[in-house]
C-alpha positions in Angstrom: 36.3 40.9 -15.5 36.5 37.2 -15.7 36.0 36.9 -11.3 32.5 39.1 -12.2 31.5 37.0 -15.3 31.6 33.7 -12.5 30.1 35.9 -10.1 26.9 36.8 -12.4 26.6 33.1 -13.9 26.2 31.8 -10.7 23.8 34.9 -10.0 21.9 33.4 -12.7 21.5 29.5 -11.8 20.5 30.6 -8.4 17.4 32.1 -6.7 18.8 36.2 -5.4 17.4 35.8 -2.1 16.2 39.7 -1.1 15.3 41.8 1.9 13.0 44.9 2.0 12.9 47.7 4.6 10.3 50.2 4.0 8.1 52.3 6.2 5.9 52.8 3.8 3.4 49.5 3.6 2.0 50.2 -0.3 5.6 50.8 -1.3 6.6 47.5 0.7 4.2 45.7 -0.8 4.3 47.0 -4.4 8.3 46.3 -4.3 8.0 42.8 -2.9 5.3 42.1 -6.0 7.4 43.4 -8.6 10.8 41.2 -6.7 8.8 38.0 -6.8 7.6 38.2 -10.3 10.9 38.1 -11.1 11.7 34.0 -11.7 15.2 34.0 -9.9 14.5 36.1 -7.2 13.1 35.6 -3.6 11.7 38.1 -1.0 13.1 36.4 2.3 12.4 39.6 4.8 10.0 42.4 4.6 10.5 45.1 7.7 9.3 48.6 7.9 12.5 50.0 9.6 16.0 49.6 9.7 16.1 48.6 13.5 13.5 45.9 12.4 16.1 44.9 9.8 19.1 44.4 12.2 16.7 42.5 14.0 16.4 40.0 11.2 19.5 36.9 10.1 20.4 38.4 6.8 23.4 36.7 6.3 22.3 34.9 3.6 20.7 37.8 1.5 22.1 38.5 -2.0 20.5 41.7 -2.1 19.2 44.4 0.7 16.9 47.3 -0.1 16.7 50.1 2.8 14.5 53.3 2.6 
């Protein structure tokens, strides 16, 4: 448990940089709204497909959201 309370501090002092994949354009959009309002978190990369995704450098994402 101590490894995972480092792991979410550092969670915390830093921005969660996010990627979206959804076909869907008004669910895209409405997700990456309700992501940014967020004040540590960052949409990076907004696709609507998974081969779109691959496509992208997401090495550096914290956090990946596929439909």
């Amino acid at each position: 448990m101590h490894n995972l309370s480092l792991i979410l501090a550092s969670l915390e002092m830093s921005t969660i940089k996010v990627a979206i994949a959804e076909d869907h354009h008004l669910m895209r959009t409405g997700l990456s709204k309700i992501i940014s309002s967020f004040k540590n978190m960052e949409v990076q990369v907004i696709v609507g497909s998974g081969n779109e995704l691959f496509r992208q450098n997401l090495s550096s994402m914290d956090l990946i959201l596929v439909d």
